[in-house]
Backbone as a printed PyTorch tensor [residue, N CA C, xyz], in Angstrom:
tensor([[[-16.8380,  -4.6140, -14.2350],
         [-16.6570,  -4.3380, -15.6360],
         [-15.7040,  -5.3890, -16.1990]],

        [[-16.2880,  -6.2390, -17.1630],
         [-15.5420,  -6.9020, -17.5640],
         [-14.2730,  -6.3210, -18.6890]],

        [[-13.0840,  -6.6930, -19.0650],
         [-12.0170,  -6.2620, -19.8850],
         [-12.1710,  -7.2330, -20.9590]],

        [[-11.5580,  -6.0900, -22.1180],
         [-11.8920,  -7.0280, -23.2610],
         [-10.6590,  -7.7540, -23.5440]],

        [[-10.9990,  -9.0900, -24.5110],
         [ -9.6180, -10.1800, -24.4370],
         [ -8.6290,  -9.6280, -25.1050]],

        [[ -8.3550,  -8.5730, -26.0010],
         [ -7.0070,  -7.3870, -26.0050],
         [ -6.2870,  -7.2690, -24.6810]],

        [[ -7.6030,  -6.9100, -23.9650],
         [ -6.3590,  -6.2670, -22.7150],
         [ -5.2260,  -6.9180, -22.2460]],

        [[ -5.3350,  -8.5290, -21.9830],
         [ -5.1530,  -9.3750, -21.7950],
         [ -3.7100,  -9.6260, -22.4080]],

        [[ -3.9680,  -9.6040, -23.6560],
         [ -2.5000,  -9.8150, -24.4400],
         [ -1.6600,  -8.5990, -24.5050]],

        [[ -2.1250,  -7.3540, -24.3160],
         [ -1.4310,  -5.9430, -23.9740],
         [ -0.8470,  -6.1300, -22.7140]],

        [[ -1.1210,  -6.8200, -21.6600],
         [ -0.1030,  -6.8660, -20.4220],
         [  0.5360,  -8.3900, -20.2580]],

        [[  0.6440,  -9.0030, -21.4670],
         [  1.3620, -10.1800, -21.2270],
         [  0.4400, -11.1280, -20.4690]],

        [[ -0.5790, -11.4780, -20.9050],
         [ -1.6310, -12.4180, -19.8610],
         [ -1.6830, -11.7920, -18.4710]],

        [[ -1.4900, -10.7400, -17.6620],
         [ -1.4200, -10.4470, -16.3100],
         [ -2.0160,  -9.3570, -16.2900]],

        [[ -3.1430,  -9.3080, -15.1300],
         [ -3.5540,  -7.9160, -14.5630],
         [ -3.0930,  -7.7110, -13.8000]],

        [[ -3.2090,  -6.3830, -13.7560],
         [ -1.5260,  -5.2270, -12.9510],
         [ -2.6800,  -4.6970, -12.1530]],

        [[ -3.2360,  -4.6810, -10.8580],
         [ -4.3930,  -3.6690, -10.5770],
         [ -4.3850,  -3.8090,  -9.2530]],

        [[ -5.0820,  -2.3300,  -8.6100],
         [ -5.2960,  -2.0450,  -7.2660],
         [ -6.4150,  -1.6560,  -6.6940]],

        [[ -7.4140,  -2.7170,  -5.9160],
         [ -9.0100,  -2.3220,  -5.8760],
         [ -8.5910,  -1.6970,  -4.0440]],

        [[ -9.1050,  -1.0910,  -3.9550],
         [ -9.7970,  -0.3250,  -2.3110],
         [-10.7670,   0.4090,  -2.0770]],

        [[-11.4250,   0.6530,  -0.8550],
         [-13.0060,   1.1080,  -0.3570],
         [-12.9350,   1.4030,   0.7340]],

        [[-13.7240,   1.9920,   1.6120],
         [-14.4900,   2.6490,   2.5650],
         [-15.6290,   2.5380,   2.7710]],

        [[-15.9580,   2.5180,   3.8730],
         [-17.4160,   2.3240,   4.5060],
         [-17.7600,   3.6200,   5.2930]],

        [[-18.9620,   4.5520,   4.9870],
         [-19.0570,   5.4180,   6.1930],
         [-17.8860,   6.5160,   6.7850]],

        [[-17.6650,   7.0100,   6.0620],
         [-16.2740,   7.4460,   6.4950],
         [-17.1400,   9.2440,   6.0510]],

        [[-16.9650,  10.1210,   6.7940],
         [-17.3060,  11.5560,   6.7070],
         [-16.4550,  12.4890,   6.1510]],

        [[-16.6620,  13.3060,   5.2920],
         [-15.1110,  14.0340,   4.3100],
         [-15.5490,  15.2770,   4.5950]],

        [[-14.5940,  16.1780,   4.9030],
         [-14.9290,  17.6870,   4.7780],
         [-14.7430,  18.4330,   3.3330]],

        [[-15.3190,  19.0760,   2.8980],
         [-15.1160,  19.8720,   1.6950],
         [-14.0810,  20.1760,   1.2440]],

        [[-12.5480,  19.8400,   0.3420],
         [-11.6050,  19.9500,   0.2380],
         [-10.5630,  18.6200,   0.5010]],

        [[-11.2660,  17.8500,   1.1460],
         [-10.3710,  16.6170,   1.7020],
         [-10.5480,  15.8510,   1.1090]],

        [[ -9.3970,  14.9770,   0.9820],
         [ -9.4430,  13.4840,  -0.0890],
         [ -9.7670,  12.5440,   0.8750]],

        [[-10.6440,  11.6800,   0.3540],
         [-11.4900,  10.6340,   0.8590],
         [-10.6360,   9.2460,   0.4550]],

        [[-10.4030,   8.7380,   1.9940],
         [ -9.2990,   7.8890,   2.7090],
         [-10.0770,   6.3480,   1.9400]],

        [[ -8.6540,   5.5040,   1.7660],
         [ -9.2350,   4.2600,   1.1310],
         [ -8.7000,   3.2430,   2.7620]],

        [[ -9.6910,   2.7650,   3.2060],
         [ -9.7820,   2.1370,   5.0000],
         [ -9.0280,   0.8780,   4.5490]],

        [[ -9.4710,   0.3290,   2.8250],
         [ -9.2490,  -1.0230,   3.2100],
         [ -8.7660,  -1.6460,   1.3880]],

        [[ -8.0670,  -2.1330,   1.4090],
         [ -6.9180,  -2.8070,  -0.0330],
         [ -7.8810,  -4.2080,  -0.1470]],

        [[ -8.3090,  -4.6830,  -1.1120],
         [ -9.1740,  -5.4950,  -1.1800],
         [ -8.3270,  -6.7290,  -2.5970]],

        [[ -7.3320,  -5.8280,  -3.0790],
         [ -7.1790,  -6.2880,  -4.1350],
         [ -6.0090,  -6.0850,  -4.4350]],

        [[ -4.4410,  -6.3280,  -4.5260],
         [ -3.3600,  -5.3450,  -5.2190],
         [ -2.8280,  -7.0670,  -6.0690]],

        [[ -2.5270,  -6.5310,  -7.0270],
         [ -2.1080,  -7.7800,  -8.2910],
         [ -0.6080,  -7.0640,  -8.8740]],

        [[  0.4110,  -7.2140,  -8.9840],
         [  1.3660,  -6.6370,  -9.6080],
         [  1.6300,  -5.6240,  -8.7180]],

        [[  3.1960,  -4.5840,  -9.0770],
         [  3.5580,  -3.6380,  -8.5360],
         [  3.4180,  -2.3500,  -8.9810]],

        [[  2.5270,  -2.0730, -10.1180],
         [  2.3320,  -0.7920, -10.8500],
         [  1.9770,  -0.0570, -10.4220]],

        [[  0.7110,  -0.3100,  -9.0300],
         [  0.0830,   0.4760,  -8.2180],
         [ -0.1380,   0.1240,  -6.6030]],

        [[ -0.1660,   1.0200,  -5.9270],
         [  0.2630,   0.9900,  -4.3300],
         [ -0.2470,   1.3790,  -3.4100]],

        [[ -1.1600,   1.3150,  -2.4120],
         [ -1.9200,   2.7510,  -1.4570],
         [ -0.8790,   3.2920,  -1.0740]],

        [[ -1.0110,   4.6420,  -0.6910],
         [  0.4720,   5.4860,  -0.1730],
         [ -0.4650,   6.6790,   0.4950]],

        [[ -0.3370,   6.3590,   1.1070],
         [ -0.5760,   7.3010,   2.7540],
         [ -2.5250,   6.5610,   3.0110]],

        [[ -3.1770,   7.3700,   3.8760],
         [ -4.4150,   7.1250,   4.0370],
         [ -5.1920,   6.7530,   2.5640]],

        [[ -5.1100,   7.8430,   2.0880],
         [ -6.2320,   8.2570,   0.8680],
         [ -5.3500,   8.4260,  -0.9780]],

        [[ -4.4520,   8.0140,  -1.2890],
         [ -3.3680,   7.9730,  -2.4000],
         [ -2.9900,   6.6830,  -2.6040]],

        [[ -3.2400,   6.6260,  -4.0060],
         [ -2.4590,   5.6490,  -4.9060],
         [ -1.4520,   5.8980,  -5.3600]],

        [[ -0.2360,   5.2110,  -5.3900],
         [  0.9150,   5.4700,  -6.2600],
         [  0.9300,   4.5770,  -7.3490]],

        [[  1.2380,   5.5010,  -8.7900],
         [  1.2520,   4.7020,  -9.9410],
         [  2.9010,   4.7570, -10.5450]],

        [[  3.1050,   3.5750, -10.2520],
         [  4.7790,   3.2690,  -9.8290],
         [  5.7210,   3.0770, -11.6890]],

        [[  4.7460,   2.8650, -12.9040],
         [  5.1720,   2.3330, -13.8440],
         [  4.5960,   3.1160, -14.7530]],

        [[  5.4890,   3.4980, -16.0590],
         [  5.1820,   4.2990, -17.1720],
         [  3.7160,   3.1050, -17.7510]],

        [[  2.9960,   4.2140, -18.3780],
         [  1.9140,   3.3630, -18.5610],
         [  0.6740,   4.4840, -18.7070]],

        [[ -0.6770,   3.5930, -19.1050],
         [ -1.4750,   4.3870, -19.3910],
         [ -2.6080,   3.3280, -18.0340]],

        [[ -3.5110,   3.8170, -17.3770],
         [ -4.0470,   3.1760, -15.8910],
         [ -5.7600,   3.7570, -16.5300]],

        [[ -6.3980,   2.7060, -15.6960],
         [ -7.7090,   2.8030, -16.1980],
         [ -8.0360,   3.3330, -14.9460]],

        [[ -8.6600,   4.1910, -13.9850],
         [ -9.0400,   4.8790, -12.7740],
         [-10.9040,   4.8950, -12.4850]],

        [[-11.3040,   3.7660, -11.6260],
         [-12.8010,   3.9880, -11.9690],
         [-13.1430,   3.9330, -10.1920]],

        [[-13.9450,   5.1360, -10.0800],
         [-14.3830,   5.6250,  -8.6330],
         [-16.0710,   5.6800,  -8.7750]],

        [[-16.7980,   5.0540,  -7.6160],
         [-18.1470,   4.9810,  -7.2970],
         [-18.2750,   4.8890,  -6.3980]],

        [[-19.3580,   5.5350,  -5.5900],
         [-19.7650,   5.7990,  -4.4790],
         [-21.2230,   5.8880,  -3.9240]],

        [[-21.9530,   5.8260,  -2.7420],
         [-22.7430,   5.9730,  -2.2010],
         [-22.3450,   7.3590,  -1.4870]],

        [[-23.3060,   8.4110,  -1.4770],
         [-22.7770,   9.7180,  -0.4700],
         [-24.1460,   9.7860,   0.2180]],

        [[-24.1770,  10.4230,   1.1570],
         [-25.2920,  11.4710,   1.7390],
         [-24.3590,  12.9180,   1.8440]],

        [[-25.1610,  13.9600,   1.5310],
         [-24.5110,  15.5010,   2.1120],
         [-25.1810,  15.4760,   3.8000]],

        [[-24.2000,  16.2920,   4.1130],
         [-24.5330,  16.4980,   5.8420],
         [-24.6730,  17.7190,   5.5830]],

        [[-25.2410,  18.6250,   4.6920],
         [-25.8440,  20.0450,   4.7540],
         [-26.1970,  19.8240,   2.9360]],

        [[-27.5010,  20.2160,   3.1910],
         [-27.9850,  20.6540,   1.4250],
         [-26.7510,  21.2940,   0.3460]],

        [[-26.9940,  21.1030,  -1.0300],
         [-26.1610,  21.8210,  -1.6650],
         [-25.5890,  20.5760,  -2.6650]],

        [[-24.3850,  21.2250,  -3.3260],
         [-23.8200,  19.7610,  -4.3070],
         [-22.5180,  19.0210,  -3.7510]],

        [[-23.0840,  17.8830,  -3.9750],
         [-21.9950,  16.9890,  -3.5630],
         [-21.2460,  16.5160,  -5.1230]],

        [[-19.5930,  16.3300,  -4.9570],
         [-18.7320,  16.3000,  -5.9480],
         [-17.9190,  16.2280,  -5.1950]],

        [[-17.2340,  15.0100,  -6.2060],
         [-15.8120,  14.2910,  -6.0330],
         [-14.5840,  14.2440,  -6.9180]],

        [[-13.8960,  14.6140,  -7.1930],
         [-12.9030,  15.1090,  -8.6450],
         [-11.4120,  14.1910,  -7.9860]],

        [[-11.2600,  13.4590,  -8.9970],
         [ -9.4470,  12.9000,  -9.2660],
         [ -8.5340,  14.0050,  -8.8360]],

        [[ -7.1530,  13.7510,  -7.7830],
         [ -6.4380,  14.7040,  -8.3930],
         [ -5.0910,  13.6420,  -8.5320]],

        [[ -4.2780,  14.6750,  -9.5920],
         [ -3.3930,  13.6540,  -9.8240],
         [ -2.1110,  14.9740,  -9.2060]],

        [[ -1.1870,  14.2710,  -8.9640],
         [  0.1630,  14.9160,  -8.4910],
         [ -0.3710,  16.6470,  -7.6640]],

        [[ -1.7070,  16.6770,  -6.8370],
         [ -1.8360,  17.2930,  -6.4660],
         [ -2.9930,  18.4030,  -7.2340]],

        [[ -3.1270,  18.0740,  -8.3600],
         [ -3.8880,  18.7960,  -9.3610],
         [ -4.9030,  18.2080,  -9.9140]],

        [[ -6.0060,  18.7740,  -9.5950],
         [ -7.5240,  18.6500,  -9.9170],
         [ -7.5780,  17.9990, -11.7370]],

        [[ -8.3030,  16.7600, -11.9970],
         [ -8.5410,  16.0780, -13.3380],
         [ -9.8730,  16.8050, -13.8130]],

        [[ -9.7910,  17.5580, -14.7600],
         [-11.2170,  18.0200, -15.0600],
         [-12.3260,  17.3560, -15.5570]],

        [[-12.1060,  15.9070, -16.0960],
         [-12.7710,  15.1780, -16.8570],
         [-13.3140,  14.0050, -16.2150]],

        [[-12.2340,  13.9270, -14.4130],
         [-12.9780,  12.9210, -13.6850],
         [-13.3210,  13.6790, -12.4070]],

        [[-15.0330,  13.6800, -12.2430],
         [-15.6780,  14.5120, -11.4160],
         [-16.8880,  13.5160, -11.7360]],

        [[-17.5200,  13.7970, -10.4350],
         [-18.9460,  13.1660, -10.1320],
         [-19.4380,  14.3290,  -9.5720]],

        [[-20.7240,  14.5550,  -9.9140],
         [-21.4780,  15.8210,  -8.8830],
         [-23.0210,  15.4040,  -9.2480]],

        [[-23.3020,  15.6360,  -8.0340],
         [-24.8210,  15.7260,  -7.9620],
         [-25.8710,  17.2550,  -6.7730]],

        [[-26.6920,  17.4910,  -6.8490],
         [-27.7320,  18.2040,  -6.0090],
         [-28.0050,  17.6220,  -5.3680]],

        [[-28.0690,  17.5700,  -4.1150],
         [-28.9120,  17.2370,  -2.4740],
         [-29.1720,  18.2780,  -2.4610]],

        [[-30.4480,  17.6790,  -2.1940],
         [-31.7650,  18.9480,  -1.5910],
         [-31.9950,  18.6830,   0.1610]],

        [[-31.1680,  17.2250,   0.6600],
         [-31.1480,  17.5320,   2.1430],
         [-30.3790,  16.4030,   2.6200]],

        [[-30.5150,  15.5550,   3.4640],
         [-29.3500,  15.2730,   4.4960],
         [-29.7430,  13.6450,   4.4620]],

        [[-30.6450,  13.2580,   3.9460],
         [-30.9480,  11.9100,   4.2400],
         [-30.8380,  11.4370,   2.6550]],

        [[-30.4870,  11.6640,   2.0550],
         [-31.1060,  10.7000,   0.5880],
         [-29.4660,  10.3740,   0.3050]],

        [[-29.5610,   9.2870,  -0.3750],
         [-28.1500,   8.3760,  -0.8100],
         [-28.2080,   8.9030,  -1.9840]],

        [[-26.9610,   9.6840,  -2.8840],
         [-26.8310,   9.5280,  -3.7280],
         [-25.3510,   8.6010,  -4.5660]],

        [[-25.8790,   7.8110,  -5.1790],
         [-24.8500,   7.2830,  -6.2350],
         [-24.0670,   7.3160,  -7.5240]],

        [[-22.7210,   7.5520,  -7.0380],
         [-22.3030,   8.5900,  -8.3730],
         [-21.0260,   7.6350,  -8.4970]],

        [[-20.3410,   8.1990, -10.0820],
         [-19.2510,   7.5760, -10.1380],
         [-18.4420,   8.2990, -11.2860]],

        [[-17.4650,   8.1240, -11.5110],
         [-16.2960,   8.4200, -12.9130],
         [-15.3080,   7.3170, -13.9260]],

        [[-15.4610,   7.1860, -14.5950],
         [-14.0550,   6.6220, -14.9330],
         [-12.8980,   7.5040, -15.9070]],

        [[-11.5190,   7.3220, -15.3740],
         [-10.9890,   8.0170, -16.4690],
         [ -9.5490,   7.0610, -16.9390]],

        [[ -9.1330,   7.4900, -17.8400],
         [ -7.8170,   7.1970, -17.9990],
         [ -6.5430,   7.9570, -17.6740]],

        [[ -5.7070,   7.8720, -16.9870],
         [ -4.4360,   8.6900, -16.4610],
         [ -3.3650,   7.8150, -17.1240]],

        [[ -2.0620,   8.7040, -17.7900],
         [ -0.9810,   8.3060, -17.9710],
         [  0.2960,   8.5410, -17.8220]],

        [[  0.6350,   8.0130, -17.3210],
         [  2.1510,   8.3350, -16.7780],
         [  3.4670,   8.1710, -17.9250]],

        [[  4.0810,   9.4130, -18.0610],
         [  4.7360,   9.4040, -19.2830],
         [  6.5740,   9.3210, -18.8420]],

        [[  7.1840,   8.9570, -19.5920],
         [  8.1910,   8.5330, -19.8950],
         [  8.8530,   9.7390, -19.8190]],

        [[  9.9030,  10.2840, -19.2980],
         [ 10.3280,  11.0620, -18.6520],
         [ 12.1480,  11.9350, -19.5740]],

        [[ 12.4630,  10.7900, -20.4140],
         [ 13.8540,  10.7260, -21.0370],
         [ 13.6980,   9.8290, -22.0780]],

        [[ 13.3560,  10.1710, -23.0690],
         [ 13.6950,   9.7520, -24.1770],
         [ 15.2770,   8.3830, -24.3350]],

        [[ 16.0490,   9.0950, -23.7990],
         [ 17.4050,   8.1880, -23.7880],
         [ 17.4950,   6.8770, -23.1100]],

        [[ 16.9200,   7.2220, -21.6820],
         [ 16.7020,   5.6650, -20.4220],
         [ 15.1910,   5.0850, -20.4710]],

        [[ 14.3050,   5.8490, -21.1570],
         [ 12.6270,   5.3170, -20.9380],
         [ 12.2180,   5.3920, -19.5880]],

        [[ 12.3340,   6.4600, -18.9300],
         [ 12.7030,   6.3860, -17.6870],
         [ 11.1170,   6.8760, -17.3550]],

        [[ 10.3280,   6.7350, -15.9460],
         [  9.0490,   7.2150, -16.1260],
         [  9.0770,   8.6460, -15.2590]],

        [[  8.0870,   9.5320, -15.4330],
         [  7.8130,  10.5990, -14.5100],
         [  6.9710,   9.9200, -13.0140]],

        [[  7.7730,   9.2400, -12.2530],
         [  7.0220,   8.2670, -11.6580],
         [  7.7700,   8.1980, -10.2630]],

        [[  6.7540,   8.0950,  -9.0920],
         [  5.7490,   7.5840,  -8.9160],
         [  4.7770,   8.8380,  -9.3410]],

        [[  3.7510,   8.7000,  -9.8080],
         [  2.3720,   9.9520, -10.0310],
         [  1.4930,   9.4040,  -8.5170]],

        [[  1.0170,   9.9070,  -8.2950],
         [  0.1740,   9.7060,  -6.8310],
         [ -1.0940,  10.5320,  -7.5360]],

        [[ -2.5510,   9.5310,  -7.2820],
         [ -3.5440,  10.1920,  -7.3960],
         [ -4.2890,   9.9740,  -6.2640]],

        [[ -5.3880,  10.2670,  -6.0790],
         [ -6.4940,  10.4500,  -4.6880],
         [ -8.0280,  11.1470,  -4.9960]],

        [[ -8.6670,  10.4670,  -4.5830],
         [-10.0340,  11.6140,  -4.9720],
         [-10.4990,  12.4460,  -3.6860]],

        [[-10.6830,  13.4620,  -4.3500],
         [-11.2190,  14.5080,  -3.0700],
         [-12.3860,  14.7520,  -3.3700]],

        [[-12.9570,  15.4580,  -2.0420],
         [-14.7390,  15.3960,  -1.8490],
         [-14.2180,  17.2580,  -2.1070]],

        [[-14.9380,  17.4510,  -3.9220],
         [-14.9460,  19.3060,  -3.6060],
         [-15.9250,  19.4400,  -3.6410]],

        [[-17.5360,  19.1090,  -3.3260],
         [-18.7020,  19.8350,  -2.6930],
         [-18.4950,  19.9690,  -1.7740]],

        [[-20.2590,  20.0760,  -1.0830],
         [-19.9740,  20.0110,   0.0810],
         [-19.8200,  18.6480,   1.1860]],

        [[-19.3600,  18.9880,   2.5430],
         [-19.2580,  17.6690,   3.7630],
         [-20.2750,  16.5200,   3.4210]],

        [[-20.0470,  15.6870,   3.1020],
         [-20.8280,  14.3880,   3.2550],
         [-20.3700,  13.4380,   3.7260]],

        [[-20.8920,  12.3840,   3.8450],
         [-20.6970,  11.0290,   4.4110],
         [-20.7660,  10.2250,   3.5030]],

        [[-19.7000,   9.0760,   2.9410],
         [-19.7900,   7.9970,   2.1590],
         [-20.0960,   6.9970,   2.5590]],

        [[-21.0680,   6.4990,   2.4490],
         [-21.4930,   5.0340,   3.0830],
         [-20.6170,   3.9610,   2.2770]],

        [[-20.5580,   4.0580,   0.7870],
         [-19.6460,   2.9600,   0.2200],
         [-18.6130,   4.0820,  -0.7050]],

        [[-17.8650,   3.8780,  -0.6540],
         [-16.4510,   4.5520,  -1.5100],
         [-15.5690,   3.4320,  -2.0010]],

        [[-15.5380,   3.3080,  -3.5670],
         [-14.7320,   1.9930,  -4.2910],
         [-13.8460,   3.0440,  -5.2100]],

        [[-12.8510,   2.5000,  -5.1270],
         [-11.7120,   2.7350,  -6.4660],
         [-11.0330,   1.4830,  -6.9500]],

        [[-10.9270,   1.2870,  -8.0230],
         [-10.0810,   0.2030,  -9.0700],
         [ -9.1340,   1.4320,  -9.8800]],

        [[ -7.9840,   0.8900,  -9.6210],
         [ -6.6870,   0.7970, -10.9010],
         [ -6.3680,   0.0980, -11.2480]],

        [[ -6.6170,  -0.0130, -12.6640],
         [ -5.7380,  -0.8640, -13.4650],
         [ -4.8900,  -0.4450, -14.9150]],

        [[ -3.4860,  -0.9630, -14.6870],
         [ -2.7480,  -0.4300, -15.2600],
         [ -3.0940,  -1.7100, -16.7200]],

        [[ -3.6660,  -0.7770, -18.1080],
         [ -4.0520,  -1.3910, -19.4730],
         [ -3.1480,  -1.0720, -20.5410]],

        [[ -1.8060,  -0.1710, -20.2810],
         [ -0.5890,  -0.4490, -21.5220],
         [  0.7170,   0.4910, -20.8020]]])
């Protein structure tokens, strides 16, 4: 996705951003789906932090865009939802129907998350926010799992 030439002058000529992915990696229903591999980190706004978590280190508003390849390993719906500080994003969710165990489906979200300023007096941020996406259908297998952050004001 290209950014438009605003963005550009909103972060001082510099992208602030954190790309990572997975290959094949199997999630149980409830579990956040692990980023294997950092492909990309530009600036300090954002961080991997533990297996499967980003830390968003700087007051700011972050662009969050997740796509994937899944198979389900049992029929039923497969869905993937943001959570941020532990709490489910209602607006970033991917879901689809498998009707069985072999078909790839390709899904994705984008959202915006913002991390707010905490004290009026110091500008201080509510920060670090830690987000992660979890698999809430059912068990599948991700053949490709991508996330980009980028922090846009």
């Amino acid at each position: 996705m290209a950014l438009p030439l605003y963005f550009y002058y909103l972060n001082g000529g510099q992208i602030k951003m954190t790309e990572g992915y997975s290959k094949n990696v199997t999630v149980l229903t409830t579990t956040a789906i692990p980023i294997n591999n950092i492909t990309l980190q530009k600036g300090c706004t954002s961080s991997q932090s533990g297996a499967s978590a980003i830390k968003l280190s700087k007051c700011g508003v972050y662009m969050v865009s997740v796509d994937a390849s899944v198979v389900a390993t049992t029929a039923g719906t497969i869905s993937f939802q943001l959570q941020r500080d532990g709490v489910l994003v209602p607006q970033a969710v991917a879901s689809e129907t498998a009707a069985d165990t072999t078909g790839v489906h390709s899904m994705s979200f984008s959202t915006l998350v913002q991390v707010n300023e905490n004290d009026i007096k110091c500008n201080c941020c509510t920060s670090p926010t830690i987000i992660d996406v979890v698999n809430v259908g059912v068990g599948a297998t991700f053949t490709q799992f991508n996330i980009t952050v980028t922090k846009i004001c």
